[in-house]
C-alpha positions, 0 to 999 in steps of 0.5 A: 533461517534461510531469507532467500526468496525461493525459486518460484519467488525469485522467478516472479520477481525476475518476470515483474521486474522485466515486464515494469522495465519495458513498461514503467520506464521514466519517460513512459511512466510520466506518458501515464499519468497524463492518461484519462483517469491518470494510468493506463488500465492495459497495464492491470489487465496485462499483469492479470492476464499476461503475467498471471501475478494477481493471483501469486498471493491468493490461495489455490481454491481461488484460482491463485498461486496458493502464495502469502505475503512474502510473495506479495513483498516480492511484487511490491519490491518490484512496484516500488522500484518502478514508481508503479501506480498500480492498485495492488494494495487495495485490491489484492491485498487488502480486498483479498484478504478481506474477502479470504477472512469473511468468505461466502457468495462475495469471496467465492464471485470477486476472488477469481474476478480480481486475479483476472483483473476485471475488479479493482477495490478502493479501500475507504476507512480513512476520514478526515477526523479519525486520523490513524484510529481506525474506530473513529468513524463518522460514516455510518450504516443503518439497517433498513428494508432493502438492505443497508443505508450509508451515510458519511464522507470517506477521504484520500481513497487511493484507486476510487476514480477506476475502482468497481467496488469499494471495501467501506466501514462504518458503524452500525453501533457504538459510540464514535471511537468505541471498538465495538459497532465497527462493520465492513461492507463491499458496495458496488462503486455505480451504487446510488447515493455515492458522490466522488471527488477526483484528484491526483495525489502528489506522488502520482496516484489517483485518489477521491473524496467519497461522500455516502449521501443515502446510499442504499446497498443490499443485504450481501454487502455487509462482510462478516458478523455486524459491529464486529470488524475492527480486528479485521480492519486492523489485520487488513491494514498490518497486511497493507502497512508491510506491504508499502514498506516493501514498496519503500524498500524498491524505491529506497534501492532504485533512490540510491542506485540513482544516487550512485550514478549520478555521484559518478557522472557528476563532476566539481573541481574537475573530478567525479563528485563521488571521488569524495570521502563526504559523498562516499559516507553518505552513498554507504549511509544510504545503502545501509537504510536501504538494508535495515529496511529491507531487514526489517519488512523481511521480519515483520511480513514472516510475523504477520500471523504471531499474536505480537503482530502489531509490535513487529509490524510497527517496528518495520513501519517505524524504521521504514518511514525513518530511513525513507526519509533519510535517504530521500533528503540525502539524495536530493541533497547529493543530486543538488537542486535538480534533484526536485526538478519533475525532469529527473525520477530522483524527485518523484522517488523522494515524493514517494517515499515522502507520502509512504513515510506516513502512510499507515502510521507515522514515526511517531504513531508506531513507535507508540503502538511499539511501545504499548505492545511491549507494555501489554507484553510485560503485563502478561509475564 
């Protein structure tokens, strides 16, 4: 099997990777977040309008480039190396397969306008209680004259502060953590009812507390048949789980080529730290997590379509989110302690690589989806 990326892949990846360089250096990265709303909101609409790679991964019919997800692995390869804070995940990634999958009035309006930059969706399906089920859900949504009304509270919805849409669910039925009585809805982010809380997250986004008090949105809000979107949530969230983890990858790569550097500049008894077979070890350690990462996203995003999907994309996840700590604690250990200083992009790499280690799933959490897809699997035989 051929794992090189193709030429239009590699040439997207070429011009991201340029363009980020230039515009998500260090220096001007931190220059960022300390913006009004902590990013630079030129950046989205110049990799819309400038670049075009919004719609790399959206089909033809919508004005993209007739991509998948390899292409949007490609792209989040290159956002991890930069630290970019970017809203691609939840906009195009999972707000555009959302509305791929369910279709209509919304898809045919909102597909072209996200491939042009001028929507960004924040993706509200975590709560406080629910953890990593995506059943267990408080907020709910109930049918009334005019439309729908929500009520409940959505935590850490990365993107919330500047998005003009929200992808919420809800139950409109059901029992707290049944699998039935699970619908999605796009709501307008200006709707009435919907009070935010906003906050930096520690690795450099913007994040809010989204509490529906009353919030009455129209019929067309609801995505897809009622009570029936929890396996469309859980592909959504496959989609997004491998795309962090190609995230991670750019950043465990930057990480080490970071750490390398520093190895060969830093001097202890008169000579270069990475002189020593101890540092050597630990640099080809490093380097070696980095690969069987990047092996294991290649595998799992080639598999998002196979029926065993969640076991692939546990798998990923699990090595992943074990790797990216391996190799953040090893380089801060080899850089000393600047290299937790906010002065140095070591840090800020190992605060990123830190939150996606849990991000979508811990260790812990995969490893027993891993474990009960094999099982289901055995069954079957």
């Amino acid at each position: 099997m051929d794992f090189n990326y193709s030429e239009t892949q590699t040439m997207l990846r070429d011009t991201l990777r340029r363009y980020l360089a230039d515009t998500y250096d260090f220096d001007k990265r931190q220059a960022m977040l300390r913006m009004e709303g902590g990013r630079d909101p030129g950046v989205w609409k110049a990799l819309a309008t400038d670049l075009g790679i919004l719609g790399a991964a959206l089909p033809e019919s919508a004005g993209g480039f007739g991509g998948g997800p390899i292409d949007s692995m490609v792209l989040m390869e290159e956002f991890g190396r930069a630290l970019s804070v970017e809203p691609y995940i939840p906009t195009v990634v999972i707000g555009g397969n959302a509305l791929l999958a369910t279709g209509g009035d919304h898809a045919d309006l909102l597909l072209p306008a996200i491939i042009s930059g001028e929507v960004v969706i924040g993706f509200a399906a975590a709560e406080a209680q629910g953890r990593y089920n995506l059943a267990d859900l408080k907020t709910t949504a109930k049918a009334d004259g005019s439309g729908w009304t929500l009520n409940g509270h959505k935590a850490v919805v990365i993107a919330a502060p500047y998005a003009t849409h929200y992808l919420v669910t809800a139950r409109t039925g059901g029992s707290q953590r049944e699998a039935s009585g699970v619908s999605l809805f796009l709501v307008e982010a200006n709707a009435k009812g919907i009070v935010r809380r906003d906050y930096p997250t520690v690795d450099g986004f913007m994040a809010s507390e989204l509490f529906f008090e009353n919030a009455n949105v129209g019929p067309h809000a609801l995505l897809g048949a009622e009570g029936q979107a929890l396996p469309l949530v859980e592909t959504l969230v496959d989609h997004a789980t491998v795309a962090v983890c190609a995230e991670a990858t750019g950043a465990m790569r930057k990480l080490h080529e970071l750490t390398l550097d520093y190895a060969r500049q830093r001097k202890q008894f008169g000579k270069a730290i990475g002189d020593f077979q101890v540092i050597q070890h630990r640099l080809v350690d490093m380097f070696m997590e980095v690969e069987q990462a990047t092996s294991m996203t290649l595998m799992a995003t080639l598999r998002l379509d196979d029926p065993l999907r969640a076991k692939w994309v546990s798998q990923a996840k699990a090595k992943v989110s074990k790797g990216a700590r391996l190799l953040g604690q090893w380089a801060v250990q080899t850089h000393g302690g600047i290299g937790i200083t906010t002065e140095l992009p070591a840090g800020h790499y190992f605060k990123r690589l830190s939150i996606i280690e849990g991000q979508y799933g811990d260790v812990d959490y995969h490893l027993g989806r891993v474990e009960a897809a094999i099982d289901a699997e055995m069954r079957q035989r």
